[in-house]
N, C-alpha and C positions, 0 to 999 in steps of 0.2 A: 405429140402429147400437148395436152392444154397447158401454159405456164402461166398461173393466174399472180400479176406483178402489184404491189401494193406500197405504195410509197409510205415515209414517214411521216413524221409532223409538216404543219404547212403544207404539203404536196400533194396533189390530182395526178391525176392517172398520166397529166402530159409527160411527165420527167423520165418516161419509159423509153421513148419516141426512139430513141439511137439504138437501144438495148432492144426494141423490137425487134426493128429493123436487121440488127443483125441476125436474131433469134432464125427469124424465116425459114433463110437458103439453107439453117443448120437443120431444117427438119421438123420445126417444132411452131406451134400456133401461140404466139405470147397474148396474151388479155391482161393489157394493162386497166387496173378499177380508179373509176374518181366516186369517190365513198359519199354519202351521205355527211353535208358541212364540209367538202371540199371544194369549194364555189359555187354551190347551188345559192349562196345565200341563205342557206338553214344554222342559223345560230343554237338552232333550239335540240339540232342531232344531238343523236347520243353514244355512248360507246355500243349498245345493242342495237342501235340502228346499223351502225357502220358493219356492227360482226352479222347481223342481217342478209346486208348487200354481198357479203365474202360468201356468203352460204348459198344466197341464187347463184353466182358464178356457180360455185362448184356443185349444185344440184344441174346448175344447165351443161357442165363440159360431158358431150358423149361419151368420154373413158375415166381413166384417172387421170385428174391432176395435179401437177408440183404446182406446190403453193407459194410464193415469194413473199416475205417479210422485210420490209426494211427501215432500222431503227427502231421505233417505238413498235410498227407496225408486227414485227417480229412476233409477239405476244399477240395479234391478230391472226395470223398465221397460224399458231399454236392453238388458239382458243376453235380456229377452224377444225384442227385436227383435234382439238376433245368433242366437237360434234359432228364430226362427220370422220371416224377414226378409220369407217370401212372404202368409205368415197376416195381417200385419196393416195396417189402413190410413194409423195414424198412431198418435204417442208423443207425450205430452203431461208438462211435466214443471215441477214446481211447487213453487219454491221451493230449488231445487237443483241439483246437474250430475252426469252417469254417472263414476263412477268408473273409472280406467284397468287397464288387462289392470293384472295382477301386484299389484295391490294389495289394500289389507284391502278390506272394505265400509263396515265404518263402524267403523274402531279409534279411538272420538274420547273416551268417558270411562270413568272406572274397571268394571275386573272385579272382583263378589266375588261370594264361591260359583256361579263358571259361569254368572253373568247380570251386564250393564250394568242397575244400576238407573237410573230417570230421578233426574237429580245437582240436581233443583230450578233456582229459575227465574235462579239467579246468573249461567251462564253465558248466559242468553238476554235478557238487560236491556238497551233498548235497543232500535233497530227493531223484533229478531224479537218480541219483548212489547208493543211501545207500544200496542199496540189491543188486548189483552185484561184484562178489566175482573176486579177480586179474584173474583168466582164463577166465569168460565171457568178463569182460571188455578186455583181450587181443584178446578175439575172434571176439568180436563186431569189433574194433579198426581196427583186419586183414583184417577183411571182407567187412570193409566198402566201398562204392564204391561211388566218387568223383560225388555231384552232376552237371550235364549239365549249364551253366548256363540260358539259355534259359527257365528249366523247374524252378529254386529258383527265377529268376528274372520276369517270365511272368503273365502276369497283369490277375488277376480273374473276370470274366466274370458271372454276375447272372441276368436274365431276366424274368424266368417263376416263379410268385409268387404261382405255384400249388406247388411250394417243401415246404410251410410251412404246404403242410396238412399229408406228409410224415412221420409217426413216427420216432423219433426218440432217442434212448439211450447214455446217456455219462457214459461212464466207465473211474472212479475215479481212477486212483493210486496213482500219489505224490501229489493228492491234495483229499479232501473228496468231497461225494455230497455237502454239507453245503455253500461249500465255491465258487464250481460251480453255484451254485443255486444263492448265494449272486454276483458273478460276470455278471451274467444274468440280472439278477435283477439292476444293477446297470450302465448296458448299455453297458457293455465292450464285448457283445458278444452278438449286437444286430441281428446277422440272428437267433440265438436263442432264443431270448426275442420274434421274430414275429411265433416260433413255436408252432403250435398248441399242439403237442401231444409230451413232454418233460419226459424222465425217465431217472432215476438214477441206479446204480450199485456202489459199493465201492469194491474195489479189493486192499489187502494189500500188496502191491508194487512199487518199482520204475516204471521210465516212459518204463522201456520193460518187462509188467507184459507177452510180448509172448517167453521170454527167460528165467524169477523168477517164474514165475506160470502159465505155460503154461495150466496145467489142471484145474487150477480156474477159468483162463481166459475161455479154452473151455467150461465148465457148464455157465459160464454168456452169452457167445453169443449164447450157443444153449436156452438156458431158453429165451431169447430176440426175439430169431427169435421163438420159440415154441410160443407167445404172440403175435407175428406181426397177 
């Protein structure tokens, strides 16, 4: 199966590299995406450009494919599966929750000159960092790339209620199933509350279990997409 892998904020398609790599032998073809305003140097992307490029992937994979969401990107993922609700087999989502109609995508830290840069590791201290050691965190921090603002401030867009018959998996790292399941449950993540077909994964890690465990990571999304 196609595993089309989608980073969060700041992040290109590189951050997949390990989690490909292990995907393979398991059976399965990973396509990691670097989106529109992920180093092209397009400041001017926007959130519909970027859900654009998610959408040639999944018009070009020959079957269906498990779509990967991670962070923010999650609600990318999602907004795939409200347009393309027949195209795909499953949505995998990591480390995060879909964003609701009418809201930003990701209005979470400062704009200056028409990009969110990444705002360093202060507001991330604490589970989402507890497992990355000074050289990841220097690598991440290098690497990062200034998001557009266009694409953190562009307003979410969901109309086709076939994306709740969509399977979909949350993979847990700085939070448990437990505590997913009880935020669902409690209306704070209500496109999840109206999904029909909800599963769990627990992965013992910060919030970049595709740079701490990259190979735990690959066996949970091949076993997810193995089940779609």
């Amino acid at each position: 199966m196609d595993i089309l892998l989608i980073g969060g904020l700041w992040l290109n398609g590189s951050v997949w590299r390990r989690v490909a790599s292990a995907l393979e032998p398991l059976g399965h073809r990973p396509v990691p995406l670097t989106l529109p305003g992920q180093g092209d140097g397009s400041v001017s992307a926007t959130l519909d450009d970027q859900l654009a490029a998610v959408l040639d992937a999944v018009d070009a994979a020959p079957g269906k494919p498990m779509v990967v969401g991670h962070s923010a990107a999650c609600t990318l993922a999602w907004l795939a599966a409200d347009r393309r609700p027949e195209r795909l087999a499953k949505v995998a989502l990591i480390g995060g929750f879909p964003t609701a109609d009418g809201q930003p995508y990701a209005d979470f830290f400062e704009v200056r000159d028409d990009v969110m840069p990444f705002p360093g590791w202060g507001p991330f201290e604490g589970p989402d960092a507890a497992d990355l050691d000074d050289g990841a965190r220097r690598e991440l921090a290098a690497a990062a790339i200034p998001v557009p603002a266009g694409v953190a401030k562009g307003v979410v867009r969901l109309a086709d209620e076939r994306r709740f018959d969509v399977p979909v998996v949350v993979v847990c790292p700085e939070f448990t199933p437990t505590q997913a399941q009880e935020w669902i449950n409690a209306g704070d993540v209500p496109e999840l509350a109206r999904a029909e077909h909800v599963d769990f994964a627990d992965i013992n890690s910060g919030h970049w279990p595709m740079v701490t465990r990259p190979a735990e990571l690959a066996r949970i999304l091949a076993a997810a997409a193995n089940a779609a």
